[in-house]
C-alpha positions in Angstrom: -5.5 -6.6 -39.6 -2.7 -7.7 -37.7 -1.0 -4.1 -38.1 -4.2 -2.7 -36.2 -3.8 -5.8 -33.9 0.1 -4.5 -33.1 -0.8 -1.2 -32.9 -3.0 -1.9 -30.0 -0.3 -3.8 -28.1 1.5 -0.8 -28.3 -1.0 1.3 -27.2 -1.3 -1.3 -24.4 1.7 -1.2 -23.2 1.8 2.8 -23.0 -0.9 2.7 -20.5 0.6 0.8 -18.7 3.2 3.0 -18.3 1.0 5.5 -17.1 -0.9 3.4 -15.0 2.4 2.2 -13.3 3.2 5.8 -13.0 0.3 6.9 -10.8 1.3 3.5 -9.1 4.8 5.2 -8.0 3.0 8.3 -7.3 0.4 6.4 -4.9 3.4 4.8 -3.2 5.6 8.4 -2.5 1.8 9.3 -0.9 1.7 6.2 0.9 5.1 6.5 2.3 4.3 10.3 3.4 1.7 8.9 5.0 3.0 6.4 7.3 5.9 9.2 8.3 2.9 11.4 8.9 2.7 10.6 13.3 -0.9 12.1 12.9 -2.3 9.6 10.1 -5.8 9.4 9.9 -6.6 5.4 9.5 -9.6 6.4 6.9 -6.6 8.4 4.8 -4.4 5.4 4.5 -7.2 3.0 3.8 -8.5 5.4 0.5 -4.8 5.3 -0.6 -4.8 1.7 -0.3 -7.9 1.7 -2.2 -7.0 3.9 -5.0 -3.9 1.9 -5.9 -5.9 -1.3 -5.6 -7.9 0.2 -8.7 -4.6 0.9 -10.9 -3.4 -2.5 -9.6 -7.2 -4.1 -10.9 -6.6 -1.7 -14.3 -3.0 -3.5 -15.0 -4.4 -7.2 -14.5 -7.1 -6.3 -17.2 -4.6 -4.7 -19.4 -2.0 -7.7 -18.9 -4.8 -10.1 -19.6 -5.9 -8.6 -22.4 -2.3 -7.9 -23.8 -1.7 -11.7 -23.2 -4.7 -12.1 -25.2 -4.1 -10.1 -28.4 -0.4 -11.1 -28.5 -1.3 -14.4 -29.0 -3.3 -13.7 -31.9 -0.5 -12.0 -33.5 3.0 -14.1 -32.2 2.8 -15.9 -34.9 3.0 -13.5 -37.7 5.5 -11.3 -35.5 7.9 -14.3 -35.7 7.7 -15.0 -39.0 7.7 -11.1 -40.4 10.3 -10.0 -38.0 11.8 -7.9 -41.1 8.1 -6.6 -41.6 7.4 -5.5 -38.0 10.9 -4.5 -37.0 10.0 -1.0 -36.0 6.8 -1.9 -33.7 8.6 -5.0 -32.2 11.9 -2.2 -31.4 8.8 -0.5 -30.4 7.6 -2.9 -28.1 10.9 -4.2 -26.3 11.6 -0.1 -25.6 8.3 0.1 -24.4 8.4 -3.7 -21.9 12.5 -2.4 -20.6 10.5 0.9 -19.4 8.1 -1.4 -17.4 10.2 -3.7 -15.9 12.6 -0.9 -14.6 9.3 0.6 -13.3 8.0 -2.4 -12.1 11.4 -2.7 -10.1 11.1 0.6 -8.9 7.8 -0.2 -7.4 8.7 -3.4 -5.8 11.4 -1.4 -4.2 8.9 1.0 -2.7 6.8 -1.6 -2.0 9.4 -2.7 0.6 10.3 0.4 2.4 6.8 0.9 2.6 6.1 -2.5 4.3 8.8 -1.6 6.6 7.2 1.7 7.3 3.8 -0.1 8.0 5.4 -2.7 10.8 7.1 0.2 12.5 4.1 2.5 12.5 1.7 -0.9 13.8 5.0 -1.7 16.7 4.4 2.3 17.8 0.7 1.9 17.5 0.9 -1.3 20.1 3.0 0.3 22.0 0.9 3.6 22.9 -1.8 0.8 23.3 0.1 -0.7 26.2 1.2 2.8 27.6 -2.8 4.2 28.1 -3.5 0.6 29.2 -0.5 0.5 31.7 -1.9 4.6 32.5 -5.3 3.9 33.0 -4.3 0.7 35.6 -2.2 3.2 37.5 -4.8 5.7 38.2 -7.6 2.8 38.6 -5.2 1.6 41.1 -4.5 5.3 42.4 -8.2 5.4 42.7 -8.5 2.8 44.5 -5.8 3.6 47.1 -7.7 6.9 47.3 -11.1 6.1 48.3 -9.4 3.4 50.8 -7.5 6.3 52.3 -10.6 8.5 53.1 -12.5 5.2 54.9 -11.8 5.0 58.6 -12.3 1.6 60.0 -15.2 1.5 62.7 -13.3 2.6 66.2 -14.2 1.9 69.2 -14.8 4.8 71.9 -15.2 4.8 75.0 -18.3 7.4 75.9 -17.8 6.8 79.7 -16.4 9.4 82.5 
């Protein structure tokens, strides 16, 4: 039973793998997309959302890891000779995550850095069309005062 049990916590950690793979992937998308000057918000917000899901798919898989490894710690500690391929198995397996993991937080940064510079140039073609549209409201306005001639008075007599 607990063979099956470690078998699974391979197998767990596999797809986590992969799920942290499309993870990476989603991030290299994300990133194109914040270089991309003619994002479309909806775009960014469906990447957002589809790495949300693998993010949601990991917590259920860590959680259910946690789980099943507690069921089985004890006999891994004290068969260590028993289990010594599945737990080399294992540690291979948890150095590939972390170095992923890593990989991801770096990502993770650039692309927050990418985000506040894309939101700075967003404000600032706010303020531009805002500081445009005053300048012709104002042109406008200077404009229609130009054409107005102030009542004069005339003098009809000869």
């Amino acid at each position: 039973m607990n063979q099956l049990y470690i078998n699974i916590l391979i197998e767990s950690l596999e797809k986590k793998i992969r799920i942290l793979d499309q993870i990476i992937i989603a991030d290299q998308e994300q990133r194109e997309g914040l270089e991309d000057p003619s994002l479309d918000p909806d775009d960014f917000d469906l990447l957002v959302e589809k790495k949300a899901a693998y993010i949601e798919q990991l917590e259920q898989l860590d959680n259910g890891f946690e789980e099943l490894f507690s069921r089985v710690k004890g006999e891994l500690g004290e068969n260590r000779e028993a289990y010594k391929e599945q737990i080399r198995t294992m540690q291979s397996l948890i150095r590939k995550i972390t170095d992923k993991s890593l990989l991801i937080q770096k990502q993770e940064a650039q692309n927050k850095e990418l985000m506040q510079k894309k939101f700075e140039s967003v404000r600032s073609q706010a303020r531009e069309v805002r500081k445009s549209q005053k300048i012709v409201n104002q042109y406008y306005k200077n404009m229609m005062k130009s054409n107005y001639n102030d009542p004069q008075f005339m003098d009809n007599k000869k």
